[in-house]
N, C-alpha and C positions, 0 to 999 in steps of 0.2 A: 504493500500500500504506500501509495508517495505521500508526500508531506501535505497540510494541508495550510495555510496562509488564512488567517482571519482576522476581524477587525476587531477591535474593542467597543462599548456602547461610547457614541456621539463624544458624549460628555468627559470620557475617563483621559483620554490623553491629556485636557489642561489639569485634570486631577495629576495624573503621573508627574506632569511638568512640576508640579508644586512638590511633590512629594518630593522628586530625583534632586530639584535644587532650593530645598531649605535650608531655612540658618536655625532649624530645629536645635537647642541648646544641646539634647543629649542624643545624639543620634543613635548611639548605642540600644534605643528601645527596639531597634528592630530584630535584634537577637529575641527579644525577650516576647516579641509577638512569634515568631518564625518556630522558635521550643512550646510556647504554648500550643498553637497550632500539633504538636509533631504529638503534645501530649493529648490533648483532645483525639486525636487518630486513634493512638493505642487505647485510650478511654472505650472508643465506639468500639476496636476489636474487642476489646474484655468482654466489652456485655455484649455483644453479636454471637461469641464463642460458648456463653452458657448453653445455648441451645441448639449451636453448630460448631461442637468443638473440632470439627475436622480443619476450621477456619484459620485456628494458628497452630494447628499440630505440629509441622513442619519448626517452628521456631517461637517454641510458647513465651522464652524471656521476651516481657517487652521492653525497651530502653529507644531513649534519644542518643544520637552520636551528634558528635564534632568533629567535623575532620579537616583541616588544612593541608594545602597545595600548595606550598611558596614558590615553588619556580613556577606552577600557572597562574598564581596569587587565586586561588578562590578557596570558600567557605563554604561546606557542606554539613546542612544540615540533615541526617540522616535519620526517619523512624521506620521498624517495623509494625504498626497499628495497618488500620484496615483499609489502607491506600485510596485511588481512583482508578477509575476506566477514563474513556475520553467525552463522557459526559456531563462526569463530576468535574472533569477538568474546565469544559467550557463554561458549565453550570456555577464553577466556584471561584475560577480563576479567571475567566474571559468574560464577565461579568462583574460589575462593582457595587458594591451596595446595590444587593438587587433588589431588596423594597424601599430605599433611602437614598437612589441615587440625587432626583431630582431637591430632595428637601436637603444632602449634603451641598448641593451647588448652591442653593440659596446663601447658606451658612457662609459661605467661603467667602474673606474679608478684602482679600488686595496683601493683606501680611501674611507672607510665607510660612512662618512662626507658628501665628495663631491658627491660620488654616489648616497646617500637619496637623494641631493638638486638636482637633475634630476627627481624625484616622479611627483613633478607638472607640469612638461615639457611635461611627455608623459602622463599624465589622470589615474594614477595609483592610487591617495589620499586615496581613501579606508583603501590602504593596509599599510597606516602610520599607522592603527591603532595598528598594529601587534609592534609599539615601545613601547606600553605598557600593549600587554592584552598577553597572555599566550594563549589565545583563544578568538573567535570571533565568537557569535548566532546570527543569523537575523532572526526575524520571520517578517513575510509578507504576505498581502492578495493585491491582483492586484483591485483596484476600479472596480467595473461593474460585478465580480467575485463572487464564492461563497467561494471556496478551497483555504486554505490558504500554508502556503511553511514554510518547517527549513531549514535552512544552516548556517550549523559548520564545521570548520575551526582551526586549531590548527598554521597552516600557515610552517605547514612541508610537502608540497608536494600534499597534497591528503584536500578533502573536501567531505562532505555529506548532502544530501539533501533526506527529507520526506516530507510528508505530516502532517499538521498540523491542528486539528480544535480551534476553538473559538477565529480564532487570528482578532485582529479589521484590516480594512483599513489602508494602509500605511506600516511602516515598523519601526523595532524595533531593532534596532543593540545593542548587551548588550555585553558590553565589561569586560573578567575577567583577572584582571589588576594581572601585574606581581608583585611580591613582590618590595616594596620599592618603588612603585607608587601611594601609599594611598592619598599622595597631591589630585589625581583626583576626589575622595570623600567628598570632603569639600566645600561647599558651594559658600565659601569667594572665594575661586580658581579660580572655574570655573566659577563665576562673572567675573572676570578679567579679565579671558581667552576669552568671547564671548567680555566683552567691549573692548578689543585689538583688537580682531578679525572680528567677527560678528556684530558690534553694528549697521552695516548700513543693513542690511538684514531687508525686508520691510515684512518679514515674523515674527510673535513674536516669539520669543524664552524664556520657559519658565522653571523654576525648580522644578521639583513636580508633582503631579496628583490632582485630583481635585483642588477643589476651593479655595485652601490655596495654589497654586503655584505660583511663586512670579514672576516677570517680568526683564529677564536680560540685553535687548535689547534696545533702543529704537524705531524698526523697525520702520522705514521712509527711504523712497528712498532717499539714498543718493544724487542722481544724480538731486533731484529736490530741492536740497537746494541751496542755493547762495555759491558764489565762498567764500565770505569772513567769512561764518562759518565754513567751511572744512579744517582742517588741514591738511598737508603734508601727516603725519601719518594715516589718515584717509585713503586720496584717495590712498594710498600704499597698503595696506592693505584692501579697493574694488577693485585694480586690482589683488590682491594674490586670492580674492572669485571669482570673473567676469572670471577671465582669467584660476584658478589653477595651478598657475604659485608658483613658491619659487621666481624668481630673482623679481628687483624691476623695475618699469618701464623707459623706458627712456625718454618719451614726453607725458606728459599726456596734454589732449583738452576736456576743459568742457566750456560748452557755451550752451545759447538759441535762439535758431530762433526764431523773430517774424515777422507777416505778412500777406501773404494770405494763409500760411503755417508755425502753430507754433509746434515746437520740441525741445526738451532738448536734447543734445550729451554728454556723456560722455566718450572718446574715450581714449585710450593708445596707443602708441608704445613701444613695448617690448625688453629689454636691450639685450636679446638672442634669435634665431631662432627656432620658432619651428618644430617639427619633420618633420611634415605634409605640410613643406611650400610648397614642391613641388609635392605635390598629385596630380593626373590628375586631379580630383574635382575642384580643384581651389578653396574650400569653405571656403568663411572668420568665423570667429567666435561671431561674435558683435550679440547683443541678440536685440531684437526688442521689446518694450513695447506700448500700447495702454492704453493711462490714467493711468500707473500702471499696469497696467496684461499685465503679460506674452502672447507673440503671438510666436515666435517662434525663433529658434535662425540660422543663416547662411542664411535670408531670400535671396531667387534668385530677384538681384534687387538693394536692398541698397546699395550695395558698389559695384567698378568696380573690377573686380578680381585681377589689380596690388594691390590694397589697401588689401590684403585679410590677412596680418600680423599684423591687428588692433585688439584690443579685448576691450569691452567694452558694453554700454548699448546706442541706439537710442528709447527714449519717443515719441511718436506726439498725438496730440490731436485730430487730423481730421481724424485716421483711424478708421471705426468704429470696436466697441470691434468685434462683430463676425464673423469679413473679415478671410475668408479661404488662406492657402499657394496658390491654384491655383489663387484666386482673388489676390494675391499682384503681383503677377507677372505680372499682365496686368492693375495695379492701376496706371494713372499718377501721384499721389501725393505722389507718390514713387519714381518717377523718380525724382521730384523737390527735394525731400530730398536726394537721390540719387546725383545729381548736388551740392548740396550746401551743403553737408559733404565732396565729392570731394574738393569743391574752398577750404575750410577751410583747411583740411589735409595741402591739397601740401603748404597753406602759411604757415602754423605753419613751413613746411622743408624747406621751402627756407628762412625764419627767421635764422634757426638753420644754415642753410647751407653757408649764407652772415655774417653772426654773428662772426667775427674773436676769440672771447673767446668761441665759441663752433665749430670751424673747426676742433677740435680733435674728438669731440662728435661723429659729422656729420661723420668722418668718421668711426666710430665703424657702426655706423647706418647704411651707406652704404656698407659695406661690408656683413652686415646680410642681407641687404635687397634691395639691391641695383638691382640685376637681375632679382627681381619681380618686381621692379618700371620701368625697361624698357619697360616691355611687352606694356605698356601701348603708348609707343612711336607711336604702330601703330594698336590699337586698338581704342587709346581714340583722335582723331583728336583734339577735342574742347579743350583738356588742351595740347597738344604739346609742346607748345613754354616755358608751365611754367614749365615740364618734362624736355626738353633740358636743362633748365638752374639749374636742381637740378644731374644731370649726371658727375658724380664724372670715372675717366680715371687710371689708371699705365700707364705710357708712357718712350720712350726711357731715360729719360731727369733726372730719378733719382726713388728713393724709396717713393716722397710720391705720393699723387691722383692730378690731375688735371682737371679742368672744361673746358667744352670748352670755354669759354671767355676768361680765361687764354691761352687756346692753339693759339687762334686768336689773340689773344694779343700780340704773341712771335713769329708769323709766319717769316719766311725768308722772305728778298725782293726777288721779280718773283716768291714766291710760291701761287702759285692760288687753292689748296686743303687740304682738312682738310687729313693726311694719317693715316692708318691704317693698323694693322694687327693682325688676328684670329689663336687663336689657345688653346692647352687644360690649358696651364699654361702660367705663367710668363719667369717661367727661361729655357723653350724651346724656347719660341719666342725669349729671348733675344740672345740668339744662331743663329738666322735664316739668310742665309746669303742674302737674299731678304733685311737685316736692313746696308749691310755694305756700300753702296752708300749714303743713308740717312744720316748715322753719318757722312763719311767722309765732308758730306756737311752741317751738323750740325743741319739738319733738324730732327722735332719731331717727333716721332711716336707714336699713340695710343695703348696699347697692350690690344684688345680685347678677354676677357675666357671665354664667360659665350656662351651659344648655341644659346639665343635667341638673339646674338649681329648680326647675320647672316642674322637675320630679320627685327629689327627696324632698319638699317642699310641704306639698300634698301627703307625700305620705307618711309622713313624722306627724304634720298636724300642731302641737305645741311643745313647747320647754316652760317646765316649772309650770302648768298651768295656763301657760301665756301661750294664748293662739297666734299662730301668724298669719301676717293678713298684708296681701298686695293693697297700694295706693292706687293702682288701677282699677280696683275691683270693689262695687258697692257704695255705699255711703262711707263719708269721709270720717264722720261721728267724732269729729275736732270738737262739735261742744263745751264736752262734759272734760276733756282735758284743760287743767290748771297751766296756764302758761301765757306771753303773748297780750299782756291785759294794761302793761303798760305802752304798747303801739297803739297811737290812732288810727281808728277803724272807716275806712274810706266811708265816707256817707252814703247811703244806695236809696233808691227809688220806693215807693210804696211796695208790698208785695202785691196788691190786685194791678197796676197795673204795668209788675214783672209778668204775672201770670197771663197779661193779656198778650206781651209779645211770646213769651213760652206757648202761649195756645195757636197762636199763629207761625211761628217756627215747627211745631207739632203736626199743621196741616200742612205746612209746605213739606216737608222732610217726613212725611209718613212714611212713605217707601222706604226711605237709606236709613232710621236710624230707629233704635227699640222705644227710643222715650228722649224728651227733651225736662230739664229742672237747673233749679238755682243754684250753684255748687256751693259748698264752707272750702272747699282744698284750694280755690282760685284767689289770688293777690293781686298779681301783677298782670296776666294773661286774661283775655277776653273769654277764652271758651278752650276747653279740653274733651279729650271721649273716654270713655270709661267701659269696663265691661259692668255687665247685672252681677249681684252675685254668685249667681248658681251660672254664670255662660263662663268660658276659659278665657285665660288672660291673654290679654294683646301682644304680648312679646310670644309666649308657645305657640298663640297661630299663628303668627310669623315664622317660627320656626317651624312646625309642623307642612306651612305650606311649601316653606324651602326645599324640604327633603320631599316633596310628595305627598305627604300622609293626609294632606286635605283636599278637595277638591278645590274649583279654581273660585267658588263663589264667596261672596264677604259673608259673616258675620254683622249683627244688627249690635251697634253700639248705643251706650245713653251718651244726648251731646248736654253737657254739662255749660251754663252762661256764668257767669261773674258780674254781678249785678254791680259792684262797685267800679268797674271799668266804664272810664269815659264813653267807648265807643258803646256798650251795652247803655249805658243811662242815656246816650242821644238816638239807640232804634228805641229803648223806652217809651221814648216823649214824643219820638216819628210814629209809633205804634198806637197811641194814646190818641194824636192828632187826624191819622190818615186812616186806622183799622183796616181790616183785614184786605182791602183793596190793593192797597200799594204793591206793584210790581216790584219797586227796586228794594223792599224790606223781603220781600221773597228770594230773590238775585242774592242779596246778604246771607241770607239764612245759607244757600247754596257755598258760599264762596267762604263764611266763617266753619263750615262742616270742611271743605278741603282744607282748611287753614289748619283746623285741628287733626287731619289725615298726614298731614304734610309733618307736623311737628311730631308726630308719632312714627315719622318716617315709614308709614304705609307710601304704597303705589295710589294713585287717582284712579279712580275706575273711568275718568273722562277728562284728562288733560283739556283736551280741542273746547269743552264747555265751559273748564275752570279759566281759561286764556281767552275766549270770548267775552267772563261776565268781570275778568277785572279788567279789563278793556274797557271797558261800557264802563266800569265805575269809574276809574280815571279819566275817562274822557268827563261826565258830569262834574266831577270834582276841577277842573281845569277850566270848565267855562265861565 
C-alpha cells in the first residue's frame, strides 16, 4: 500500500504555527503530555485485557520508554499499551480538538505564550511536541492486530500515513528535535523532566531498551499515598496529567472512605472552565480505578452531572476488576460512592464558600461554575438545601454576589418574597423598567442570566419560607413594603379618569394584549408588559422560542400604564376631553405596546405599522 498524503482540518496549521514557534516559558511540558499520553495507552490495554487477555499476552509488562539518538538527534517516546490502526491515527492525530476546534480559535489571543497555555484546555498535548521537533514519526501496531501504521508530520498543514511492517505493539513517537534542543538528549534532563512531571504515573517509565534501562519514575498511585507524603507540587502536577490541563487547580479533595464501602478520591476543581462544560453529554471527566487498573473514565453513574467540572481519579476496592460499563450502570455500590463523593464535594464548597478569606476565591469558582451547580437544584432533591446555601446572586444592591441568606437577611419590613429577575445579561436587566418601583422602595432584586435559572426556579419554589417571585410576573404588591416614603411621589390623575383611558387602550388592544391597569413597579417609564401570574415568564419564552420548543405565535401580555408619567397624565386629559373617538389616542395605544415590546427586546410582530404610526406622530408633532 503507498503512502497516503492528507490535510489537516482548515484551522490546525495556524494552530501548529503557534504551537512550533512559542516563547512558551517551559517548553519542556511537552515530554510530560507525550508520557501521559503513552500512559493512558497502557491504561486502555489493562482494562481491554481483563476480558481479552490474548490482547497483551505477547508482552504483559507494560512501561513507557525513553530513548535517545544523538547522532540522529531525536527522542523516542516508546509505549507498549493498546496502540492505533490508521483510523485512530486520523481520528486522533489528523484531527484537533475534534469537538473544541472552533471554540479553541476563538480563544486564541495574538500572544504566542498565552495561546500555547490553552493546548491543555482543549486535548491538543500531542501537538506540544511540535515546540521542539522539526518533525514528528509514530509508528504503531493496534493490540489484537496484525498491520502496523507510519504517520509523519512536519506540522505545516499536511500529514502522511503508510503502512508499516515489523512495528511491535503500542506506539512509538520519535521526535527530531529542532536545533538548539539537544538539552532533550541527555539523560540527567529528562530524569528531571518525568520526576517534575510524571513521577506519580503508576505506569514505569523507563530510559533505554533492554535490560540496562534505568528506572525514572517511581510509579505508584499517587492517589493511594497518605495526604502527609504529597507535596503541593506533586498533587499540581497529577492534576496537569489526570486532567491535561496547563492552569493549576483551584480545590483539590483527597481523602479515603472506609466502611461497608472502601474508596480512595482524588478529586480537583479546576481554576478555568473547560471547553466542553456545556456539551449536551453532560460527561464528567474523573477516571474510575479498580485496585489500581484502569476501568474507564466519564463512568455513567459516579458523579451527578452538576458535578461534571471535576477531574480527577475514584479507586474502590469492592468493584470487581472485570465489571463491564453496562454492569456499572446498574451497580448499587456505585450509587453509595456516587452519594458520598456528592456529600464530600458540596462540603469542601460550602467550606470555601463560608470561609471569609476565600469569599474572593468562591467567587472566581462561581462564576466558572456556578450555572452547572444549579442544575442540580432540581434534579438532585437529597442535596437541595446544601445547593441553596452555596448559590452565589448579582443583585440590584451593587457589583459584588450575594447568597441568599444575605438576601433574607436584608429583606424590607412587609416584604414577604424572595424577587427576581431573568434575562441574557447584567446591564440589560439593570435597565429594565419592571426594577424602577423596586428601587424606589429600596427593595433587592436578584438579576438572574444563566437559562437554567428559568428552571430551578420553579422548582425549588422558596428559601426559609420566602417565595420567589419574578418582577415580571403579576402584581407588583410594592404597597405593603416599608420603604421609599421619604421620595416624593409624582402627583397622578384621578383614578376614574385613568380608568377611562385604560378602558379605551383595552378596546383598542383587545386582540394583542390579556389586560391593560395602573402599575405600582412604574417610576420613571410610561408603560411596561408583564406576564399574568399563572402565564410563563417573558425571558423563558424567549428562550423557549429560540430553541424551538414554542410555536411561532405570541403570548397575551398585561400592558401595565404609569399614571404618574407626563406622557400618561397628557393621553389622560386627551382621553377625558376627546373619549373614545380619537384616532390618534388609538395610534398611541399601538405604538406605547411596541415601545414596551421593544424594551423587553421582543421582535415586533409588525415593524412596517410600528414605522408608519410614528411617522404620522412626528409629522403632527412638527406642524
Amino acid at each position: 500500500m503507498t503512502e497516503e498524503r492528507l490535510n489537516f482540518q482548515a484551522e490546525v496549521s495556524r494552530l501548529l504555527d503557534i504551537v512550533a514557534h512559542s516563547l512558551y516559558s517551559e517548553k519542556e511540558v511537552f515530554l510530560r503530555e507525550l508520557v501521559s499520553n503513552a500512559s493512558d495507552a497502557c491504561d486502555r490495554l489493562r482494562y481491554a485485557a481483563l476480558t481479552q487477555p490474548e490482547l497483551s499476552a505477547d508482552d504483559p509488562n507494560l512501561k513507557v520508554r525513553l530513548i535517545v539518538d544523538k547522532e540522529a538527534r531525536t527522542l523516542t517516546v516508546a509505549d507498549n499499551g493498546v496502540g492505533m490502526n490508521r483510523e485512530d491515527l486520523v481520528e486522533n492525530l489528523g484531527t484537533i480538538a475534534r469537538s473544541g476546534t472552533a471554540a479553541f480559535m476563538r480563544q486564541l489571543t495574538g500572544d504566542s505564550k498565552k495561546d500555547v497555555s490553552l493546548i491543555g484546555q482543549f486535548g491538543v498535548g500531542f501537538y506540544s511536541a511540535f515546540m521542539v521537533a522539526e518533525k514528528v514519526e509514530v509508528l504503531t501496531r493496534k493490540a489484537g492486530e496484525a498491520q502496523g501504521w507510519r504517520w509523519i508530520s512536519d506540522g505545516r498543514g499536511e500529514f502522511t500515513i503508510g503502512e508499516a511492517d515489523n512495528v511491535a505493539r503500542g506506539a512509538r513517537v520519535i521526535l527530531h528535535l529542532r536545533e538548539g534542543d539537544d538539552e532533550y538528549l541527555e539523560e540527567h534532563r529528562l530524569r528531571a523532566i518525568v520526576r517534575k512531571y510524571s513521577d506519580h504515573i503508576a505506569i514505569p517509565i523507563l530510559f533505554g531498551e533492554g535490560d540496562d534501562a534505568t528506572a525514572l519514575n517511581s510509579a505508584s498511585a499517587l492517589w493511594m499515598r497518605s495526604k502527609n507524603e504529597i507535596t503541593p507540587e506533586q498533587y499540581k502536577e497529577f492534576y496537569h496529567h489526570v486532567g491535561h490541563g496547563f492552569d493549576d487547580p483551584w480545590l483539590t479533595i483527597h481523602w479515603r472512605a472506609e466502611g461497608a464501602i472502601e474508596y480512595t478520591n482524588l478529586l480537583y476543581v479546576p481554576a478555568t472552565r473547560p471547553f466542553d462544560l456545556f456539551d449536551p453529554k453532560r460527561a464528567h471527566r474523573v477516571k474510575l480505578y479498580v485496585k489500581r487498573v484502569f476501568i474507564t473514565e466519564g463512568a455513567d453513574g459516579l458523579l451527578p452531572p452538576y458535578l461534571r467540572f471535576l477531574k480527577g481519579v475514584v479507586d474502590t476496592e469492592d468493584l470487581p476488576l472485570n465489571i463491564s460499563r453496562e454492569m456499572l450502570q446498574h451497580n448499587p455500590m456505585l450509587a453509595k460512592i456516587r452519594a458520598g463523593i456528592t456529600r464530600r464535594v458540596l462540603g469542601e464548597l460550602s467550606k470555601k464558600a463560608r470561609d471569609e478569606e476565600t469569599a474572593a476565591e468562591y467567587q472566581t469558582f462561581w462564576e466558572n461554575f456556578g450555572a452547572v451547580l444549579k442544575e442540580g437544584l432540581y434534579e438532585d432533591y437529597e442535596h437541595r438545601d446544601e445547593l441553596l446555601k452555596l448559590l452565589r446572586f448579582r443583585s440590584t444592591n451593587g457589583d459584588g454576589l450575594v447568597s441568599l441568606e444575605d438576601y433574607v437577611g436584608r429583606m424590607k419590613e412587609g416584604q414577604d418574597a424572595i424577587y427576581t429577575i431573568a434575562g441574557d445579561d447584567v446591564d440589560t436587566l439593570l435597565k429594565s423598567p419592571q426594577l424602577e418601583g423596586f428601587r424606589a422602595k429600596g427593595v433587592e432584586v436578584l438579576l438572574l442570566t444563566d437559562p437554567v435559572d428559568e428552571f430551578w426556579v420553579p422548582a425549588v419554589g422558596q428559601f426559609k419560607d420566602k417565595t420567589f417571585k419574578s418582577v415580571t410576573r403579576g402584581g407588583a404588591d410594592l404597597g405593603k413594603i416599608q420603604g421609599g416614603e421619604d421620595k416624593p411621589e409624582a402627583e397622578k390623575p384621578a383614578e376614574g379618569d385613568v380608568a377611562s383611558l385604560i378602558a379605551l387602550f383595552k378596546l383598542t388592544l383587545a386582540d394583542a394584549v390579556k389586560d391593560v391597569r395602573p402599575s405600582e413597579r412604574l417610576t420613571d417609564s410610561p408603560v411596561c408588559l408583564v406576564a399574568d401570574e399563572t402565564d410563563m415568564d417573558l425571558h423563558l419564552e424567549r428562550l423557549l422560542k429560540q430553541h424551538k420548543q414554542l410555536g411561532a405565535g405570541e403570548s397575551k401580555r398585561i400592558l401595565e400604564l404609569n399614571p404618574g408619567h407626563p406622557l400618561i397624565k397628557r393621553l389622560v386629559d386627551r382621553a377625558r376631553s376627546a373619549g373614545a373617538s380619537d384616532q390618534d389616542l388609538a395610534e398611541v395605544a399601538w405604538l406605547l405596546l411596541d415601545q414596551a415590546r421593544i424594551v423587553e427586546g421582543e421582535a415586533l410582530p409588525d415593524p412596517v405599522a410600528f414605522a408608519r404610526r410614528l411617522s404620522a406622530m412626528m409629522e403632527k408633532g412638527l406642524a
